[in-house]
N, C-alpha and C positions, 0 to 999 in steps of 0.2 A: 467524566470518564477517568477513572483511577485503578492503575495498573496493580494488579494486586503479587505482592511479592511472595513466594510460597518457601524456598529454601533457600532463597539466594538474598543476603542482607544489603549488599552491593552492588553493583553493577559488574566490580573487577573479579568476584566470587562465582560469577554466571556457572563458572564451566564445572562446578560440584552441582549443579543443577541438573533434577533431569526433565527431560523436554519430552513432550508428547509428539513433537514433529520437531523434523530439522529445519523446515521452510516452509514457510507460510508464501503464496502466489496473491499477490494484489493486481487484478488488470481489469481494464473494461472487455467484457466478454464480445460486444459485439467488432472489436477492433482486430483484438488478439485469440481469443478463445480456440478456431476451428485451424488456426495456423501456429503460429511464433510460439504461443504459450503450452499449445497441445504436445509439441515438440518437445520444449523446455521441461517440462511436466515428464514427460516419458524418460527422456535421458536423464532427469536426477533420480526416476525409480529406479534406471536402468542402474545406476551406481550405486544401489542402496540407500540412497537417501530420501527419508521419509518426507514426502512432500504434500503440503494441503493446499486445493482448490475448492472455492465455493460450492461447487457443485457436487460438493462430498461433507456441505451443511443438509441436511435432512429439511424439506420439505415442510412449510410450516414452523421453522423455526426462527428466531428473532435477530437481528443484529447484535445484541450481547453475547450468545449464543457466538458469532462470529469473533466477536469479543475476545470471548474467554480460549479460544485456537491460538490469537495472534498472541496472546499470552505466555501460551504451552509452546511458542515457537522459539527457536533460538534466531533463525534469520528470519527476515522478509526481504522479498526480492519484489518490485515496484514496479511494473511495465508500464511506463507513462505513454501512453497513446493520443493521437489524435482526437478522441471521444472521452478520455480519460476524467476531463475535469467539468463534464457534462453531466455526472453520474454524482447523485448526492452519496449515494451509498459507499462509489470509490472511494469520496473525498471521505465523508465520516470514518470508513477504511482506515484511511491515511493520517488523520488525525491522533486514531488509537494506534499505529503504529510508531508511530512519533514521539507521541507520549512514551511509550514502551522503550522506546530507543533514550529518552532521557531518564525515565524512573529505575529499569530494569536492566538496561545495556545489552536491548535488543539491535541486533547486528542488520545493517539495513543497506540492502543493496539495489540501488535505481539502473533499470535499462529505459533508456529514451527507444521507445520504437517508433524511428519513422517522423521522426518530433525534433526537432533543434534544441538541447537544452536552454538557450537560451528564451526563446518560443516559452518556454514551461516558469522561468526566474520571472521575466517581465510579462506573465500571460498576455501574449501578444499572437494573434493568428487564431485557431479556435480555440483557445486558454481563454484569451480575453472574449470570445464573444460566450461561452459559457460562463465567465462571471456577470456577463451583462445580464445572462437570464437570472443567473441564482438570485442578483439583487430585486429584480423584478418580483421571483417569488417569495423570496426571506423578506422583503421590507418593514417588516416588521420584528426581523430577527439579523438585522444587519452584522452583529458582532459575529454569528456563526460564517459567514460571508469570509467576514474579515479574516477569521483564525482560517477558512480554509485556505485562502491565501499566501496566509504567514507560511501555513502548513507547506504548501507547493512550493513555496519558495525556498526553505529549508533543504525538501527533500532536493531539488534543484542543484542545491550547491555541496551534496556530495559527492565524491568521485562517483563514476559509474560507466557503462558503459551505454557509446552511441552508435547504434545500427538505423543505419539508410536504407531501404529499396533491398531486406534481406528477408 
């Protein structure tokens, strides 16, 4: 997964860059979608800020395809959910966002919903038993396992904000 740089040579040059979106949405849909996020979503259009959710990839089309958004984006905003790291798609998500935040000086902002950061750093609670499946079903691709891991624990330790029972 290689983050492709289009005008920007830097990371510290981003903002001569222009972006297709200003925010890219990363969440588990069946967690956050019909509440927190649907929310979140409406008051960054309400503000003029151009904001993508998956459900505005066209049908039929591929994860690179997703790819190529988190790209065009200047932020991602991360809603770590309870079902969050159950989702290969999240995680692979979150892997190219990552990437993006070290090649490109994509701006990455995590909300814990509902979730203990710390739950999310030590996948402990359903963090850990979703990686028990993954290794069950990757066993033969353990390293992907491992970097989503890495991945979660990264995103973990940036500031962000933590909402409880909101």
């Amino acid at each position: 997964m290689k983050c492709k740089r289009e005008s920007s040579p830097s990371p510290s040059s981003s903002s001569t860059r222009q972006w297709k979106y200003d925010v890219f949405l990363s969440f588990r849909g069946e967690d956050t979608r019909n509440n927190f996020t649907d929310h979140l979503y409406v008051a960054l259009q309400q503000k003029g800020i151009l904001t993508f959710r998956d459900e505005e990839l066209e049908k039929g089309k591929s994860i690179s395809e997703l790819f190529k958004t988190i790209e065009e984006s200047q932020f991602a905003i991360i809603i770590l959910s309870k079902n969050y790291a159950s989702s290969t798609w999240c995680l692979n998500e979150l892997t190219k966002i990552v990437k993006c935040r070290e090649e490109m000086g994509l701006i990455v902002l995590p909300i814990f919903y509902d979730v203990d950061p710390t739950d999310v750093r030590k996948q402990t609670g359903t963090f850990k038993q979703a990686f028990i499946d993954h290794q069950k079903c990757f066993k033969n691709n353990i390293k992907k396992v491992e970097t989503w891991r890495a991945t979660l624990r990264e995103v973990a330790d940036i500031s962000g904000w933590h909402l409880q029972n909101r």
